[in-house]
C-alpha positions, 0 to 999 in steps of 0.5 A: 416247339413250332409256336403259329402266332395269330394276330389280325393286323400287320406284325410290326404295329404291336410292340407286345407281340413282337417282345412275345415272339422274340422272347419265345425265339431267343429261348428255342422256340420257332416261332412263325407268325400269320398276320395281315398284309396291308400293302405296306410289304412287298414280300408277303413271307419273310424268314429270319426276322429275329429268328422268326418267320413271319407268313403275311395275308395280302389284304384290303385293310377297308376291307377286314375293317368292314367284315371284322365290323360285321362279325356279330351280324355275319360270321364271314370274318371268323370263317375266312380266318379258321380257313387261313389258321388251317393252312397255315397248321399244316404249311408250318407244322404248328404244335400250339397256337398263340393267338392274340384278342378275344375276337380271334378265339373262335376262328383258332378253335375251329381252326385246331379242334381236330388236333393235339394243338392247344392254344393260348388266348393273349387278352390285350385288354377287356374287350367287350367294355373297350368297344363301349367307347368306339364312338363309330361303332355305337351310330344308329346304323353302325349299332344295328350292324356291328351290334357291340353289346353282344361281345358281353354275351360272347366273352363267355364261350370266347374263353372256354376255347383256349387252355391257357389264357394270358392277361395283362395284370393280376387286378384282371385275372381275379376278375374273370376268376370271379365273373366264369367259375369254369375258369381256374387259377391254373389257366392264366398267365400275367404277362404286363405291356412291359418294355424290352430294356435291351430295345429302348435303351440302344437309342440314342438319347438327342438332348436337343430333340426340344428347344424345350428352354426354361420350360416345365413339360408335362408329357403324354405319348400315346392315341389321343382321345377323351376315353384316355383323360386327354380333355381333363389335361386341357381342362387343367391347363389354364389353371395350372399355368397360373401355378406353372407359368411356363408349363408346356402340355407335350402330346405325341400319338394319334387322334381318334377320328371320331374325335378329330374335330375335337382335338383340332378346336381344342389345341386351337383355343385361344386360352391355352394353344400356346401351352400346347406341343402335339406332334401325330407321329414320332418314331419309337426310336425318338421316345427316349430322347423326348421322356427325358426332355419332360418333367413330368409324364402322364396316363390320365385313363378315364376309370372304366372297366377296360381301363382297370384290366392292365398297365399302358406300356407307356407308363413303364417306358416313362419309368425307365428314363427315370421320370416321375409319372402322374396316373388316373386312380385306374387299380393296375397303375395306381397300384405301381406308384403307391408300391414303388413311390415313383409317381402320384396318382390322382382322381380320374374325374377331378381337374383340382385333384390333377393339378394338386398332383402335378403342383406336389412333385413341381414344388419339390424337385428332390422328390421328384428325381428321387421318384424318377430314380425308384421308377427306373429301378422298378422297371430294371428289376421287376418290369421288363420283358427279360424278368417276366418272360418265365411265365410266358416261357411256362406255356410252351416249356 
């Protein structure tokens, strides 16, 4: 079957889209991907990447940033993409779309609704609640423009366009089962943010990637903002250095700009700078090296409803390196350490409680190889892309 996979950014900047697309061209689908272009390729279509042909769109990325921004003001955005969906139909001989967000939903349905074409929507997480906490968007003049609260409203007809809807865990499924009573069991795919284990264990693991010493790290990999937990880890930290004396906070991801003031006045705060590492940027080939220097590794969300719609796919890489991990009591990924006894999980909003947390698997480090062993175990037979592609394979087969 020919599979057109829609998704607003460049290709390579979403590890879910490229498993999806991989798994659906290694099982004889062919699979062609439309996506931007924001100057960083200097061809803008590209066949044969994994069996896979990606069309890319040349564009401004400040450019899709303002009219994405403004869609709720003008559909100009919306428009542009049901335009470029058509040709891209007709150029590849699309039979079923896949497109990826809430917010491309429509343009897909315009694009197709003349045809036989069904689609299938890929709900990364909640948006309507994730906007809530992009700072920018909620400016007085920012508001007025971008008018974030009208996503809420949207949702509604946004899910009535597809045929199938794929969602990131089963807690999320039940609950757009229970808010829209014209959605049916039938319709939804669970497809978690899971690794590919033949990807992430190629790499090579660099035991000196740290001149780590004696030193006790506790680990983050992802963006860096305080939606993520991020200010209840510096807030634990002097307290627990107290316990730990030679614990180190290993950050590695991107800040959010609206937070970037922040994060710099925070990392440089004389009572805890030295138990900080942060580096911006790490290649994903580096992952495994740096999840094996650590002792502990952290997903610290905050408790809100987009944080309760699925599993971060860092808490699964940190899984297969076999280390302990400590989440935020968010229902997905508390359910995996209470079902699997690979972790602990601790009170969203409690710094005493995270600490108790971290104190509990540091003073017993049996334990705590034994959790690091149940977690890797888990992610081999149930958590991987390989095991949990038969649902995202039942769509198209």
């Amino acid at each position: 079957m020919n599979i057109g996979v829609i998704v607003d950014n460049e290709y390579t900047n979403d590890i879910r889209v490229r498993n999806e697309c991989k798994i659906l061209s290694e099982n004889g689908h062919s699979v062609y991907v439309l996506c931007f272009n924001f100057g960083n390729y200097t061809n803008n279509t590209i066949k044969n990447i994994d069996g896979i042909t990606i069309h890319r769109l040349k564009f401004n990325k400040n450019l899709k940033n303002i009219l994405f921004a403004l869609t709720n003001t003008f559909d100009l955005y919306r428009c542009w993409w049901t335009i470029k969906i058509k040709s891209f139909i007709k150029d590849y001989r699309i039979e079923a779309l896949h497109v990826h967000d809430l917010y491309m939903s429509k343009a897909a349905y315009y694009a197709s609704r003349n045809s036989d074409i069904k689609t299938t929507l890929d709900l990364h997480e909640n948006y309507p609640y994730a906007v809530d906490y992009y700072r920018w968007m909620h400016k007085p003049l920012s508001k007025y423009l971008i008018r974030p609260d009208k996503w809420k409203i949207k949702e509604k007809s946004y899910l009535s366009y597809p045929n199938k809807i794929i969602v990131l865990s089963d807690f999320f499924k039940e609950y757009l089962l229970k808010k829209y009573n014209f959605l049916n069991n039938s319709q939804f795919i669970v497809f978690p943010n899971v690794p590919s284990i033949s990807e992430l264990t190629s790499y090579e693991v660099d035991k000196n990637i740290l001149d780590k010493k004696n030193c006790y790290i506790l680990f983050y990999f992802g963006a860096i903002s305080k939606r993520r937990g991020i200010d209840l880890l510096f807030s634990s930290l002097k307290k627990l250095s107290q316990i730990i004396p030679n614990v180190k906070l290993l950050l590695i991801g991107p800040v959010d700009k609206a937070e970037s003031e922040w994060f710099k006045n925070k990392i440089n705060e004389e009572s805890i700078s030295k138990f900080i590492i942060y580096f911006p940027w790490k290649d994903i080939s580096t992952l495994p090296s740096y999840i094996k220097a650590s002792d502990i590794c952290l997903s610290p969300l905050k408790k809100n409803p987009q944080h309760e719609s699925g599993i971060a796919n860092k808490v699964f890489q940190y899984m297969l390196f076999e280390k302990p991990i400590i989440v935020s009591n968010c229902s997905p990924q508390e359910s995996i350490v209470n079902d699997f006894k690979c972790g602990l999980s601790f009170e969203w909003d409690s710094v005493d409680d995270f600490i108790e947390k971290v104190n509990n698997i540091y003073g017993n480090p049996v334990e705590s190889i034994q959790m690091g062993k149940r977690g890797k175990r888990a992610v081999f037979e149930y958590f991987n892309a390989e095991n949990l592609s038969r649902g995202l394979l039942s769509i198209y087969n």
